[in-house]
TIKOLPA-90979 format. One record per residue (C-alpha): residue in three letters; x, y, z. Coordinates in nm, 4 decimals, padded with zeros to 6 digits. Example, Ala and Ser with C-alpha at 12.3 -4.5 7.8 and 13.67 -1.06 7.14 Angstrom:
<mimars>
[ALA; [01.2300; -00.4500; 00.7800]];
[SER; [01.3670; -00.1060; 00.7140]];
</mimars>
This chain:
<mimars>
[UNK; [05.2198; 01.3130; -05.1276]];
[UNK; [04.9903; 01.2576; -05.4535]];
[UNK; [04.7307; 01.5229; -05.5297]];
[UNK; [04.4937; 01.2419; -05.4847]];
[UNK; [04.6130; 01.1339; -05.1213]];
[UNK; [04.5741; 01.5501; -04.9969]];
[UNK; [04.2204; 01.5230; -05.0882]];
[UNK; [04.1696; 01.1706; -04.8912]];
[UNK; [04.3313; 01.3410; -04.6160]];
[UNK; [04.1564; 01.7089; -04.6045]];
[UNK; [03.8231; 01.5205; -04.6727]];
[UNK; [03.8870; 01.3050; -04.4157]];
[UNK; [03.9477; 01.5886; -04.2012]];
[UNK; [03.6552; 01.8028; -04.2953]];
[UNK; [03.4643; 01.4480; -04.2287]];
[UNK; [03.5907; 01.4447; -03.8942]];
[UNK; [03.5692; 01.7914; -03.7967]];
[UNK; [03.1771; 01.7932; -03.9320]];
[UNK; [03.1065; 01.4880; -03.7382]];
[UNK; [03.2035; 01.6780; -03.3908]];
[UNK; [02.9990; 01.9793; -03.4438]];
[UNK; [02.7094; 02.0253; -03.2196]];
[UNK; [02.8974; 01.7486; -02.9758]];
[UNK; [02.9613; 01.8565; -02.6735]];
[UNK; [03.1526; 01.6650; -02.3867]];
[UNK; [03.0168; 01.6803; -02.0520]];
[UNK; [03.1438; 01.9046; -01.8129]];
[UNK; [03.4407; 01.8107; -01.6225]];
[UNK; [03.3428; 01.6758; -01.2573]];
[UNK; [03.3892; 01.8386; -00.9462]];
[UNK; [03.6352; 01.7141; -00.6698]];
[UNK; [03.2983; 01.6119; -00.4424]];
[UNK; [03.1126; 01.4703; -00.7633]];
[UNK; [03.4212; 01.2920; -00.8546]];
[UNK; [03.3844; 01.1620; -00.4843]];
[UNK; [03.0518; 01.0409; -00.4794]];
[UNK; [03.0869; 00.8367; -00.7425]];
[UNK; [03.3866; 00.7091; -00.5651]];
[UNK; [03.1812; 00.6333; -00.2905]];
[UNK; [02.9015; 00.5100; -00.4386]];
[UNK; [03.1193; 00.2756; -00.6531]];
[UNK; [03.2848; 00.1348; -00.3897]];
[UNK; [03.0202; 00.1369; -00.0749]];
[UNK; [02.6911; 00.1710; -00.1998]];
[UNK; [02.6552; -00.0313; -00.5156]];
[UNK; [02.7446; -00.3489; -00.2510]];
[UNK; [02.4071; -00.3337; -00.1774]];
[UNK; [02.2225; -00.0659; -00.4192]];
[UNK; [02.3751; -00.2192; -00.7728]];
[UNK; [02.6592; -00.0093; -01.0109]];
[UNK; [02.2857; 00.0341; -01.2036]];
[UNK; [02.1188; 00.1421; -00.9387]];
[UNK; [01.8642; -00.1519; -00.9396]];
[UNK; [01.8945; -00.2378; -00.5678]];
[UNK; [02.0733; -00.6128; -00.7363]];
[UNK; [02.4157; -00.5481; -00.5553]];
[UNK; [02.6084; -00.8453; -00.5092]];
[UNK; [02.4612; -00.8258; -00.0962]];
[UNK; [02.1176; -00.7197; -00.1785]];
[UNK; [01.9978; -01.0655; -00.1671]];
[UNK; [02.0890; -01.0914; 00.2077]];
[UNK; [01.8369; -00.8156; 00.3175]];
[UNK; [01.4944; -00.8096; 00.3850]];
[UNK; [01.3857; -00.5892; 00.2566]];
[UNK; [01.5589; -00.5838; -00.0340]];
[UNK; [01.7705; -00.2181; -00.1267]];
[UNK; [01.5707; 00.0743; -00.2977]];
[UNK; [01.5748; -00.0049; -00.6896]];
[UNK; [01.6641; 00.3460; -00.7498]];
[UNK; [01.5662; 00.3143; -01.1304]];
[UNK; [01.2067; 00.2633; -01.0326]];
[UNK; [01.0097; 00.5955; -01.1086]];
[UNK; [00.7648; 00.5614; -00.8284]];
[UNK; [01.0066; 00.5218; -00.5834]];
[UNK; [01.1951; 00.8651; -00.7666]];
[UNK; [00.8912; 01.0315; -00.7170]];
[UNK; [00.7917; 00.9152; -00.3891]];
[UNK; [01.0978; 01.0916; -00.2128]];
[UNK; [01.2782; 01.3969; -00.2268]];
[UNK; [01.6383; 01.5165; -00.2279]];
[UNK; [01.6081; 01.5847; 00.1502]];
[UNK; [01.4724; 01.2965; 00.2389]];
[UNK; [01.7363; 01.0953; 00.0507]];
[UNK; [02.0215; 01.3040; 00.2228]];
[UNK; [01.9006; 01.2235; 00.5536]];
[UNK; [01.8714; 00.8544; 00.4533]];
[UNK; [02.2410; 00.8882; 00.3437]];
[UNK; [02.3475; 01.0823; 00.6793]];
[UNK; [02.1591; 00.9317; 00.9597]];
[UNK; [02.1153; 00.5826; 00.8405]];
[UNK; [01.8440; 00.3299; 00.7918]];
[UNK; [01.7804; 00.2232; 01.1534]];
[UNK; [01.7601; 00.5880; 01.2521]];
[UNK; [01.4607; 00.6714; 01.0674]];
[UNK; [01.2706; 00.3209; 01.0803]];
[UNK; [01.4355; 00.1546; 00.7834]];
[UNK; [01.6513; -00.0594; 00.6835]];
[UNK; [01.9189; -00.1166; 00.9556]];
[UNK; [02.1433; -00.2610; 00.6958]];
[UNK; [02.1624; 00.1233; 00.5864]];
[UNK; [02.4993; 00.2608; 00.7564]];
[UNK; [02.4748; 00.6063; 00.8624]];
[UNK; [02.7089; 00.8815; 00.7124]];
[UNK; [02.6849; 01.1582; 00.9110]];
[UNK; [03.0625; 01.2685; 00.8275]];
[UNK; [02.9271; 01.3749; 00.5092]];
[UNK; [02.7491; 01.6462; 00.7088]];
[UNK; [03.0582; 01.8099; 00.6618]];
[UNK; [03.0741; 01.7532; 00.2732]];
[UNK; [02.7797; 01.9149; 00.1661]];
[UNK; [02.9350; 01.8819; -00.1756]];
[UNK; [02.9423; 01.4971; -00.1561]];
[UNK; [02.6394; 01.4402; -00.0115]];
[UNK; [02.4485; 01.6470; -00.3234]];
[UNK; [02.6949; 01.4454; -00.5464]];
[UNK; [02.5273; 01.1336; -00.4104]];
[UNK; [02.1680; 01.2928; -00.4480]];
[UNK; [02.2933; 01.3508; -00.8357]];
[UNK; [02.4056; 00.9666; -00.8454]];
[UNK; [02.0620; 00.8584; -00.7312]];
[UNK; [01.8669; 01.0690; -00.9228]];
[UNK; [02.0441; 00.9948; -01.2481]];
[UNK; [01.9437; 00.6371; -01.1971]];
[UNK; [01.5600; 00.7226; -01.2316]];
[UNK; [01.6535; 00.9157; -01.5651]];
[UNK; [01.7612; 00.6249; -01.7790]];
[UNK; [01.5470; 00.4260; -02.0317]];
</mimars>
C-alpha cells in the first residue's frame, strides 16, 4: 500500500467515524413492542392505514370511516385509556364503530396493548 492510499483510507475512516458521532440508534424493541407492530401491521392497518391515516385498503367500506390517527384533534381528543379500551372491548361495545373487533385477550398482554397505545400515538407525532 502507497503512502498516499493509507491516508485515503485513515481519512476515510476518521470521515466515517466523525460522521456517527452524536448518532444514536434507537433502542432495541421489546418482545410486546415488537408485537404490536406485528399486530398492527397485519390487523389494524386493514382498516386504520400502515400511516395511520384511517386510508386502509377496507376503510372505504365503513361508515364511518376509521380514526385518521395522524389528525391532532383527534390525538388530543382521547387518552391512552380510552384508546386501550377501544382496542380491548371493541367498537360496538362502547357505541362505535361495530366494524372495531374487540381484543380483550390483550387484557392479558398489558405489554402489547401499551405497545399499540405507542403505535397510535406515534402517528399524531409526524410532520
Amino acid at each position: 500500500m502507497t503512502m498516499r492510499s493509507l491516508v485515503i483510507v485513515i481519512f476515510l475512516s476518521l470521515a466515517a467515524v466523525a460522521g456517527a458521532c452524536g448518532k444514536t440508534n434507537p433502542p432495541p424493541l421489546s418482545d410486546g413492542q415488537r408485537e404490536a407492530q406485528t399486530m398492527f401491521d397485519t390487523k389494524c392497518a386493514v382498516c386504520h392505514g400502515l400511516g395511520g391515516a384511517g386510508n386502509g385498503p377496507s376503510a372505504d367500506s365503513f361508515d364511518p370511516r376509521p380514526h385518521d390517527y395522524t389528525d391532532p384533534a383527534w390525538q388530543a381528543s382521547i387518552t391512552d385509556d380510552q384508546i386501550k379500551q377501544i382496542i380491548l372491548k371493541g367498537g360496538a361495545n362502547l357505541g362505535k364503530n361495530s366494524a372495531m373487533p374487540s381484543n380483550i385477550l390483550l387484557r392479558e398482554r398489558p405489554d402489547v396493548l401499551d405497545g399499540l397505545v405507542k403505535i397510535i400515538r406515534g402517528f399524531g407525532k409526524r410532520p
